[in-house]
py3Dmol code that shows the C-alpha trace and the ligand (Angstrom):
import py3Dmol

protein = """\
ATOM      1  CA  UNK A   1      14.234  -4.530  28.282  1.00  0.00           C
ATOM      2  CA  UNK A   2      11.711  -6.580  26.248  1.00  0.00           C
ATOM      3  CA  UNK A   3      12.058 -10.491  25.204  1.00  0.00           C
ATOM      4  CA  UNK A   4      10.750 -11.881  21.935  1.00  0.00           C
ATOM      5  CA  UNK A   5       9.296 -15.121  21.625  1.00  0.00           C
ATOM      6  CA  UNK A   6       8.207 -16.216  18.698  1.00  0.00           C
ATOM      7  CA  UNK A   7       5.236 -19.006  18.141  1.00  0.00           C
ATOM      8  CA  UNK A   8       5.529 -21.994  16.477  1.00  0.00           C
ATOM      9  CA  UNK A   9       1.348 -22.632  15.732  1.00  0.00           C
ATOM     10  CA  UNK A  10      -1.500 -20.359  16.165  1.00  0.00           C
ATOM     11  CA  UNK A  11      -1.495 -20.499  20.319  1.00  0.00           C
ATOM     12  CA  UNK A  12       0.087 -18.665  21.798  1.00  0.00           C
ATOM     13  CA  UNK A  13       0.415 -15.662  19.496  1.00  0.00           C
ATOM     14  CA  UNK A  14       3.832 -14.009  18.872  1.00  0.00           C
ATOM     15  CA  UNK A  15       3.997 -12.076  22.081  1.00  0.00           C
ATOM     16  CA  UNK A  16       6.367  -9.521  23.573  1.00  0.00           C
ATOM     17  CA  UNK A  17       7.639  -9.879  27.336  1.00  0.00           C
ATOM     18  CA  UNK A  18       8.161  -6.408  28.740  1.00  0.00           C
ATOM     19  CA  UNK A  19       9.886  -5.709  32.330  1.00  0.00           C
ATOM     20  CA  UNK A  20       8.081  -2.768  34.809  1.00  0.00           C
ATOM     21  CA  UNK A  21       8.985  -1.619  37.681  1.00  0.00           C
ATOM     22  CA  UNK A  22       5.402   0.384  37.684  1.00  0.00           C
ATOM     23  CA  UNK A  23       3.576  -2.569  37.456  1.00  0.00           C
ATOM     24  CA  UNK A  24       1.946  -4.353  40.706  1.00  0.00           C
ATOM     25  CA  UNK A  25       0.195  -7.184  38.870  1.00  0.00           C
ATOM     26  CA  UNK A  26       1.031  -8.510  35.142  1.00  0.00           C
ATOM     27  CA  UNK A  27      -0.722  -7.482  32.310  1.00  0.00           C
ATOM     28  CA  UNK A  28      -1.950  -7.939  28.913  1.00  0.00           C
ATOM     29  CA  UNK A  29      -2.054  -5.595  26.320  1.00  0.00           C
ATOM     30  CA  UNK A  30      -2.889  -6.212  22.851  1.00  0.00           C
ATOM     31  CA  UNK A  31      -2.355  -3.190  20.173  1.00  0.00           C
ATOM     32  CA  UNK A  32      -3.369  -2.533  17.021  1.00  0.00           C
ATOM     33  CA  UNK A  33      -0.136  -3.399  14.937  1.00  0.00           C
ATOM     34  CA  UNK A  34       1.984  -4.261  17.923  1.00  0.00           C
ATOM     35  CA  UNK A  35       0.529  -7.472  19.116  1.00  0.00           C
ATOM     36  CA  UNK A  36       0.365  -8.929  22.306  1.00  0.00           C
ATOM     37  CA  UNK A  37       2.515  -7.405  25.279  1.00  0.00           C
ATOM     38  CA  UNK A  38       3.020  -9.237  28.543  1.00  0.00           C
ATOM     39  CA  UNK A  39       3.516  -6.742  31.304  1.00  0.00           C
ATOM     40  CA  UNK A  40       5.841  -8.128  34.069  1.00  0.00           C
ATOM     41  CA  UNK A  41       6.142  -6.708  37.425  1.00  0.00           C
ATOM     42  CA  UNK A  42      10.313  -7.197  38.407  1.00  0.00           C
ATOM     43  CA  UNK A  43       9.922 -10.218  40.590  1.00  0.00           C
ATOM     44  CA  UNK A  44       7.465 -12.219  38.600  1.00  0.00           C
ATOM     45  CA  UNK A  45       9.409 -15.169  36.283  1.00  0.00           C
ATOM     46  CA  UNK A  46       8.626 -16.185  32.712  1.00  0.00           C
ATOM     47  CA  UNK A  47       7.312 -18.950  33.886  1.00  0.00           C
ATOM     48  CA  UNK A  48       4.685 -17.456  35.399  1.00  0.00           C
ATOM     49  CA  UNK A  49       4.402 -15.358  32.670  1.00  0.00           C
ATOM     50  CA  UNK A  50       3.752 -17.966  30.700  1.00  0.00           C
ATOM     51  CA  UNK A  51       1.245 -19.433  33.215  1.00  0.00           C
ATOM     52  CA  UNK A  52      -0.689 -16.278  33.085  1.00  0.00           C
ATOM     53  CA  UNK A  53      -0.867 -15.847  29.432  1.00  0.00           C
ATOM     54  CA  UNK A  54      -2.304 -20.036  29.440  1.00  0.00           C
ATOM     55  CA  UNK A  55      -5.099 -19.016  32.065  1.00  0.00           C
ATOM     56  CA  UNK A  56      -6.060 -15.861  30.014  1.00  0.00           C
ATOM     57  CA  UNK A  57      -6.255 -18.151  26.586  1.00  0.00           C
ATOM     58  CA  UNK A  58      -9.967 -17.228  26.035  1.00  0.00           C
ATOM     59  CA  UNK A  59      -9.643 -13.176  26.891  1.00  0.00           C
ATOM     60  CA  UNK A  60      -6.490 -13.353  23.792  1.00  0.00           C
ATOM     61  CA  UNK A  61      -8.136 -15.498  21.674  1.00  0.00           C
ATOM     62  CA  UNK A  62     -11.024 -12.991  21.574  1.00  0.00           C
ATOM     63  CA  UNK A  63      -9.013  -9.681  21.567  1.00  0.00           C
ATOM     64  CA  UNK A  64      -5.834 -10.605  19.597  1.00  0.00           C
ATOM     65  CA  UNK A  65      -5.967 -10.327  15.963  1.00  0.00           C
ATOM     66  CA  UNK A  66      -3.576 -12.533  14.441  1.00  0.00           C
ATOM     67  CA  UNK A  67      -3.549 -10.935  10.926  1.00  0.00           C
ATOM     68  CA  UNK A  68      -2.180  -8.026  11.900  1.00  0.00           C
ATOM     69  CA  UNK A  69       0.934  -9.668  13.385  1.00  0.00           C
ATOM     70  CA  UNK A  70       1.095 -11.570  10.498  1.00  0.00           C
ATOM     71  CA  UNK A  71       1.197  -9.065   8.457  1.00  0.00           C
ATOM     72  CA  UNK A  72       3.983  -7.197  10.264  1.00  0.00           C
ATOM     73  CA  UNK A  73       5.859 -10.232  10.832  1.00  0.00           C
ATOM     74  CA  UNK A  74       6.005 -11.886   7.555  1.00  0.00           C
ATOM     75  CA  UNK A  75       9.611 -11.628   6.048  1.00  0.00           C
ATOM     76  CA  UNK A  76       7.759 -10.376   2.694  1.00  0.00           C
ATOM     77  CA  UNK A  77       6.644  -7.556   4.323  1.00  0.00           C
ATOM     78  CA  UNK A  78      10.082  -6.173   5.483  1.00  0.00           C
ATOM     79  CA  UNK A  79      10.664  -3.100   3.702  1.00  0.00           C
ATOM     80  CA  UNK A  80      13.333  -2.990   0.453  1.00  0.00           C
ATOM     81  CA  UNK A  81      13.703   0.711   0.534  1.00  0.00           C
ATOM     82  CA  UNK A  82      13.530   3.682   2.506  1.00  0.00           C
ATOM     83  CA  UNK A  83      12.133   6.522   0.139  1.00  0.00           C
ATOM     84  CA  UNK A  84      11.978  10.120   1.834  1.00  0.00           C
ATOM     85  CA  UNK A  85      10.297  12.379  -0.311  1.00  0.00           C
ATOM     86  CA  UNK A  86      10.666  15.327   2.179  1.00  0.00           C
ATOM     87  CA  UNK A  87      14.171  15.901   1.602  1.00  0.00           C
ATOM     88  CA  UNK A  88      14.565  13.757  -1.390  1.00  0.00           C
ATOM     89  CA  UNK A  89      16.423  10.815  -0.496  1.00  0.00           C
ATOM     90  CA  UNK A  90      15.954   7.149  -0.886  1.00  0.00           C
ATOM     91  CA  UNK A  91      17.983   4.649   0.340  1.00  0.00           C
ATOM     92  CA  UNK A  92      17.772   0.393  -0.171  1.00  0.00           C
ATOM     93  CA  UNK A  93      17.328  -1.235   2.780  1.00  0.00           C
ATOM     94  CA  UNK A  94      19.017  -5.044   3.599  1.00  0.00           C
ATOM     95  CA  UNK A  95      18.981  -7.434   6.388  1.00  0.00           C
ATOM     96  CA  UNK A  96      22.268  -9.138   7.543  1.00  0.00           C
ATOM     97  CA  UNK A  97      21.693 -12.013   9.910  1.00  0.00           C
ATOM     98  CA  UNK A  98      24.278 -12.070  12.751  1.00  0.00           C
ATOM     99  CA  UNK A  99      24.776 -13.316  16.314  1.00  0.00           C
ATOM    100  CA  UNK A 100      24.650 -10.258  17.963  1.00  0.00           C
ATOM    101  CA  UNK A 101      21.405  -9.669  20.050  1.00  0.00           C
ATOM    102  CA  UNK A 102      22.356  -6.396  19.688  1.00  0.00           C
ATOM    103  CA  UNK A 103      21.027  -5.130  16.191  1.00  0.00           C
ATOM    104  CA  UNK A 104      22.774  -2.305  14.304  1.00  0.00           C
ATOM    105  CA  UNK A 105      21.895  -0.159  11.434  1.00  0.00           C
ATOM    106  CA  UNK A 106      24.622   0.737   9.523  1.00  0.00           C
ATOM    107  CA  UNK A 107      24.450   3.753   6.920  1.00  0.00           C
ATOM    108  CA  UNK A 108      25.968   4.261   3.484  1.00  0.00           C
ATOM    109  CA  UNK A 109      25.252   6.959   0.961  1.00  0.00           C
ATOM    110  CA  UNK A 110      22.551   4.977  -0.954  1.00  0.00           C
ATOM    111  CA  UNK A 111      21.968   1.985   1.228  1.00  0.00           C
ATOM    112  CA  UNK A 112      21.258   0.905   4.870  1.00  0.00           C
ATOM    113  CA  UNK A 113      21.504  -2.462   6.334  1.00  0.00           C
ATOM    114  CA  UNK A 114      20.466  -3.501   9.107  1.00  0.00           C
ATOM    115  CA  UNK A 115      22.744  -6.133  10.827  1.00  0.00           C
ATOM    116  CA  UNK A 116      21.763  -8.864  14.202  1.00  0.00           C
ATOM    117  CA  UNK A 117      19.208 -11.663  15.184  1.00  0.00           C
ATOM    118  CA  UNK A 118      16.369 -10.824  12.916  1.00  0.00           C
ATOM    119  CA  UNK A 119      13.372 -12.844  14.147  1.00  0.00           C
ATOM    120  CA  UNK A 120      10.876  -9.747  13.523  1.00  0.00           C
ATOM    121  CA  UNK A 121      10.733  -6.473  11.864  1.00  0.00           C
ATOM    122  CA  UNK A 122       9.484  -5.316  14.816  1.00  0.00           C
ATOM    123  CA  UNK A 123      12.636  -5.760  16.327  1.00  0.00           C
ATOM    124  CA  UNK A 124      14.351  -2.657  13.502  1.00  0.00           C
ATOM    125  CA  UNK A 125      11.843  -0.039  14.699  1.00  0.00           C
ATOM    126  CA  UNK A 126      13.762   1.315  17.232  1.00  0.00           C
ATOM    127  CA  UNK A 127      16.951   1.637  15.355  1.00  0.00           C
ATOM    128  CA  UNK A 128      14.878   2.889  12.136  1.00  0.00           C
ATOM    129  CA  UNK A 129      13.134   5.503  14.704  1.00  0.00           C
ATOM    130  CA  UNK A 130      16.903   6.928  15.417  1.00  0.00           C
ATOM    131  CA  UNK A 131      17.237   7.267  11.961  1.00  0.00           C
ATOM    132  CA  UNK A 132      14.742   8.997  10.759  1.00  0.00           C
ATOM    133  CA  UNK A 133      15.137  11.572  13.690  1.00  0.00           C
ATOM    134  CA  UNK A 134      18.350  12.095  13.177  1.00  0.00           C
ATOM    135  CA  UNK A 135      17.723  12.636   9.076  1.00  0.00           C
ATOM    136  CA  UNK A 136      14.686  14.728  10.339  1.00  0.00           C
ATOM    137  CA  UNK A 137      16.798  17.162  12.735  1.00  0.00           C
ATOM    138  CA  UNK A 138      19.527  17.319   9.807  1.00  0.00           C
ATOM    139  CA  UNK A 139      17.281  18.267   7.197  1.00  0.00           C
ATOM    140  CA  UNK A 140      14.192  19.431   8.384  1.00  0.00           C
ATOM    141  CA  UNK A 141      15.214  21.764  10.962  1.00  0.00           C
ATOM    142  CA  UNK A 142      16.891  24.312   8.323  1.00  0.00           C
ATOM    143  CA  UNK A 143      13.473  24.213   6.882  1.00  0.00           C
ATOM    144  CA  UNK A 144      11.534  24.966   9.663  1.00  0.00           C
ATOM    145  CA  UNK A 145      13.955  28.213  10.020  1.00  0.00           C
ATOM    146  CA  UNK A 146      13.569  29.184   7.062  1.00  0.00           C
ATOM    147  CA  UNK A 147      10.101  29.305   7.560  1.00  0.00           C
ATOM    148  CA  UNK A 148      10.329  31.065  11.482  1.00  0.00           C
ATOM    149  CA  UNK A 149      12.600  33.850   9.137  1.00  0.00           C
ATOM    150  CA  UNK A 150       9.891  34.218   6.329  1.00  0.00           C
ATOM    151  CA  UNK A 151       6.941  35.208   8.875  1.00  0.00           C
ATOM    152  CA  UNK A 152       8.534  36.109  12.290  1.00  0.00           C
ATOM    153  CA  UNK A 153       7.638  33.667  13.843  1.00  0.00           C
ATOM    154  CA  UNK A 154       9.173  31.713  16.938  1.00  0.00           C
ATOM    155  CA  UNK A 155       9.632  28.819  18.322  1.00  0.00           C
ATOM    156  CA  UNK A 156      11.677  27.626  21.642  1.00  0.00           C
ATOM    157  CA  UNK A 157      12.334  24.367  21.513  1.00  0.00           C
ATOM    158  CA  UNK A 158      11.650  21.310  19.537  1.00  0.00           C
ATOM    159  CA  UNK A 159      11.016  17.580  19.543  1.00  0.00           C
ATOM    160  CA  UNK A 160      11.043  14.725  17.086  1.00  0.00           C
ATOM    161  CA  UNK A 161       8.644  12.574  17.973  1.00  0.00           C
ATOM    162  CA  UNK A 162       6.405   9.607  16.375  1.00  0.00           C
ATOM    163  CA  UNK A 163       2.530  10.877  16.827  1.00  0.00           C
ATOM    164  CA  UNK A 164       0.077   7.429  15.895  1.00  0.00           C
ATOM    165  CA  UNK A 165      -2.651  10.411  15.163  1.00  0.00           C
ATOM    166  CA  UNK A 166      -0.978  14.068  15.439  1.00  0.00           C
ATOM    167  CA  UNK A 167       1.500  15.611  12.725  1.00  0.00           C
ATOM    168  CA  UNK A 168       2.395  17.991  15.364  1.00  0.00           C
ATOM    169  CA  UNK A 169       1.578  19.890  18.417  1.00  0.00           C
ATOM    170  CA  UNK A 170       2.970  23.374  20.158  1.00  0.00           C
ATOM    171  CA  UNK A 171       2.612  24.629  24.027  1.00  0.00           C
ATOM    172  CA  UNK A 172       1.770  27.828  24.724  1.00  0.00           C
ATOM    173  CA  UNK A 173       5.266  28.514  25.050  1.00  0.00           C
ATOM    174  CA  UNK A 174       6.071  27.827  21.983  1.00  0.00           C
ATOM    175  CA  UNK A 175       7.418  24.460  22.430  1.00  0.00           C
ATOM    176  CA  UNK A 176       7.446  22.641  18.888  1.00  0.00           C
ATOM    177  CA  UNK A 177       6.729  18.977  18.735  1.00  0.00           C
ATOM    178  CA  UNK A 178       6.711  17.736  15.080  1.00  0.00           C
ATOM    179  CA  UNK A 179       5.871  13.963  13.721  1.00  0.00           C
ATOM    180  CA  UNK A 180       9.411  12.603  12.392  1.00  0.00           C
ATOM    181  CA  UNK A 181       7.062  10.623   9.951  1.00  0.00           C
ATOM    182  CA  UNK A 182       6.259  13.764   8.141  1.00  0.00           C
ATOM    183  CA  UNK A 183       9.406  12.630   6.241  1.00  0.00           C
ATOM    184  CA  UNK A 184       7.697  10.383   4.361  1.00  0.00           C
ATOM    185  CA  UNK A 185       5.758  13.168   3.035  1.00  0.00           C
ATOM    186  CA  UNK A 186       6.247  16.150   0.133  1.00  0.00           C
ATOM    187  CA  UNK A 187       7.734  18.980   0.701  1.00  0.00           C
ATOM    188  CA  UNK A 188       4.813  20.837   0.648  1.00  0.00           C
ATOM    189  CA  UNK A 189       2.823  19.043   3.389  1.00  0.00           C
ATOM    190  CA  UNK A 190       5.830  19.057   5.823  1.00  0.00           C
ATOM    191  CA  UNK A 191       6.437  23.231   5.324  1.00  0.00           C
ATOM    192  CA  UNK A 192       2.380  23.631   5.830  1.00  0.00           C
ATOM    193  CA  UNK A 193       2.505  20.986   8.742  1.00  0.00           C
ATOM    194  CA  UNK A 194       5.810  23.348  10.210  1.00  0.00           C
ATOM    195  CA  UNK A 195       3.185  26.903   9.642  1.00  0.00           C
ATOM    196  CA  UNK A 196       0.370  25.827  10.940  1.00  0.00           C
ATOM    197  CA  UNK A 197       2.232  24.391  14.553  1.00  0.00           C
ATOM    198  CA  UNK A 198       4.162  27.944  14.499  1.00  0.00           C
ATOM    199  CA  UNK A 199       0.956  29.330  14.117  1.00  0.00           C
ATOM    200  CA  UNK A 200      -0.321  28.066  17.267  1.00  0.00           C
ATOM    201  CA  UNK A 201       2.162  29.644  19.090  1.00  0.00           C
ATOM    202  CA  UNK A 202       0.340  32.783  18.734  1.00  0.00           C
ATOM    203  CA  UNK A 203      -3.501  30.885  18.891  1.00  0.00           C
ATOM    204  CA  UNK A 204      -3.407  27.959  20.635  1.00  0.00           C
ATOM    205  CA  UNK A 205      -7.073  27.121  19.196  1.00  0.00           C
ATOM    206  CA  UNK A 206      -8.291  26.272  15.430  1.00  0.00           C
ATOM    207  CA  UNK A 207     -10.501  29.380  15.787  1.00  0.00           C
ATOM    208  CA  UNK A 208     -11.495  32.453  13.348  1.00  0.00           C
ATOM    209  CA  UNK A 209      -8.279  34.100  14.247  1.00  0.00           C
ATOM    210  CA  UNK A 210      -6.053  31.259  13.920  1.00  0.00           C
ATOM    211  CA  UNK A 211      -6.876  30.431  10.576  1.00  0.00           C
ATOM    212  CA  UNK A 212      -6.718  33.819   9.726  1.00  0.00           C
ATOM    213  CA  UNK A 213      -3.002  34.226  10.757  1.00  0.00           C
ATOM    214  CA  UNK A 214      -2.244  30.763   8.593  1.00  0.00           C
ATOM    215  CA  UNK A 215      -4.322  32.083   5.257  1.00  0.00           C
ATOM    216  CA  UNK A 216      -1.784  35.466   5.925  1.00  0.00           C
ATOM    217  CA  UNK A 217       1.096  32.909   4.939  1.00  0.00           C
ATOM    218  CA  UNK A 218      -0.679  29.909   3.174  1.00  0.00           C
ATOM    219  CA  UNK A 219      -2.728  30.451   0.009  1.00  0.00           C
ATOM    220  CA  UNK A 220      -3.575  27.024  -0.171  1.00  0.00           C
ATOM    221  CA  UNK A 221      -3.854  26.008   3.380  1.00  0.00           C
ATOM    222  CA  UNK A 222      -7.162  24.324   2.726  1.00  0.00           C
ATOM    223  CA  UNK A 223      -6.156  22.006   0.266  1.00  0.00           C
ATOM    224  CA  UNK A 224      -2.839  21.127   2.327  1.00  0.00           C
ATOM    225  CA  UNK A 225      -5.082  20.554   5.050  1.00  0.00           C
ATOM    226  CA  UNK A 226      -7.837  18.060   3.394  1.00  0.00           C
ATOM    227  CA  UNK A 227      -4.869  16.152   1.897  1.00  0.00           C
ATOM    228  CA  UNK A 228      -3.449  15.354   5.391  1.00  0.00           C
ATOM    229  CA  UNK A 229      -6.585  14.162   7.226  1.00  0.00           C
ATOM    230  CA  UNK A 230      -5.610  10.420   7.153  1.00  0.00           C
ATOM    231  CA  UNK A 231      -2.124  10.099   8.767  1.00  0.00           C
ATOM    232  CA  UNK A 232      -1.660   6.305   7.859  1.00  0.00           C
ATOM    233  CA  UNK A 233      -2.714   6.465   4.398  1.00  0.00           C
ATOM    234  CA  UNK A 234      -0.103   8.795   3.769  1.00  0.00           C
ATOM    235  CA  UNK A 235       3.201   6.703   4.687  1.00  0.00           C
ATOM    236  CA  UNK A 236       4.174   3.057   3.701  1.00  0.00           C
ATOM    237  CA  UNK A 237       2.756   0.423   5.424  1.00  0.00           C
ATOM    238  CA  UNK A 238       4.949  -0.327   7.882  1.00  0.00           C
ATOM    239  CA  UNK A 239       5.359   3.091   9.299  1.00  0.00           C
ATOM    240  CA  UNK A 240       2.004   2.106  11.232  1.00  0.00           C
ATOM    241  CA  UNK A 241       5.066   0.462  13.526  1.00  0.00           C
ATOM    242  CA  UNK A 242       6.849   3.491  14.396  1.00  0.00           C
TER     243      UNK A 242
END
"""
ligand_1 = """\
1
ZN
Zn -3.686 22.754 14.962
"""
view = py3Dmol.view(width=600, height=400)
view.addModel(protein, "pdb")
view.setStyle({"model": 0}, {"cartoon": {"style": "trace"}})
view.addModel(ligand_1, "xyz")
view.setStyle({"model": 1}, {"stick": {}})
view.zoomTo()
view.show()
């Protein structure tokens, strides 16, 4: 369970509380895009949290870069519209301000809205991550069969997950794990992305032979591959989040 609070000046930053069980002493992290976490073992209060993160002033100050929060934070910079050019849809997105601490995303053909105490975009990723799995494993999955039917080859199980550097990845038992952001990308890219993982299930290396087997299936493998060398200049902004 995490708490928000937000800041009123610049000190302290916007921060995030989060709860561990793991954790012996508490902890600061500060990442790229995410801000400033507070790590709090069970039995240590807010308070003290807050007493911590006052005694460490000069360690944030240094590390934490307060335009990226900004930038995430600022109402602005919520985003209008879903667009998925994978599987061609697009949908507006809103922001209904409720009571609930509990926030909900609620789906319509064209139009998504996300509903509860809205102090941070932030806040929407997880419900926006359930999404875009769930229109991933919907409409990407047929795909990826498609593909598996076209070559012969296999795969035994697969994950959506949200890679900060990797569009996907596959075990040596052919265990699939595939970037749910590769939604935000055409068609093309996400069926090259889907041959060259299946592709490692029979080379688990980028060797001679590897490429070999993806150039068997790919004429233009080299030029798929060049275009999706930077991940995050690929998706919207705000995907940097998920
Ligand atoms: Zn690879």
């Amino acid at each position: 369970m995490s708490k928000k609070l937000q800041a009123q000046g610049t000190w302290p930053p916007p921060y995030i509380i989060r709860r561990s069980v793991k954790a012996k002493n508490i902890l600061l992290n500060i990442a790229p895009a995410k801000g400033l976490e507070i790590v709090l073992p069970s039995r240590v209060s807010i308070a003290q949290a807050k007493a911590f993160l006052e005694s460490k002033r000069e360690w944030v100050e240094k590390h934490y870069q307060g335009s990226i929060i900004e930038m995430v934070t600022e109402p602005a910079k919520y985003p209008k519209e879903i667009h998925l050019p994978a599987i061609n849809k697009h949908w507006g997105l809103r922001y209904e301000l409720s009571n609930s601490n509990m926030l909900k995303l609620i789906e319509a053909p064209s139009q998504l809205a996300i509903v509860g105490k809205l102090a941070d975009f932030r806040a929407c990723v997880p419900q926006l991550k359930f999404f875009l799995k769930k229109m991933a494993h919907c409409y990407l999955v047929p795909k990826l069969d498609d593909i598996c039917k076209e070559t012969g080859l296999k795969y035994r199980s697969l994950s959506w997950r949200f890679q900060k550097t990797l569009w996907g990845s596959c075990t040596i038992r052919a265990e699939l794990s595939l970037n749910a952001k590769m939604l935000f990308l055409k068609s093309h890219l996400v069926e090259h992305i889907m041959l060259h993982e299946l592709c490692h299930s029979k080379h688990m290396d980028h060797s001679k032979r590897f490429w070999q087997l993806v150039a068997t299936y790919s004429k233009n493998y080299l030029t798929y591959e060049e275009e999706l060398k930077e991940i995050n200049k690929l998706l919207p902004e705000w995907c940097i989040l998920l």
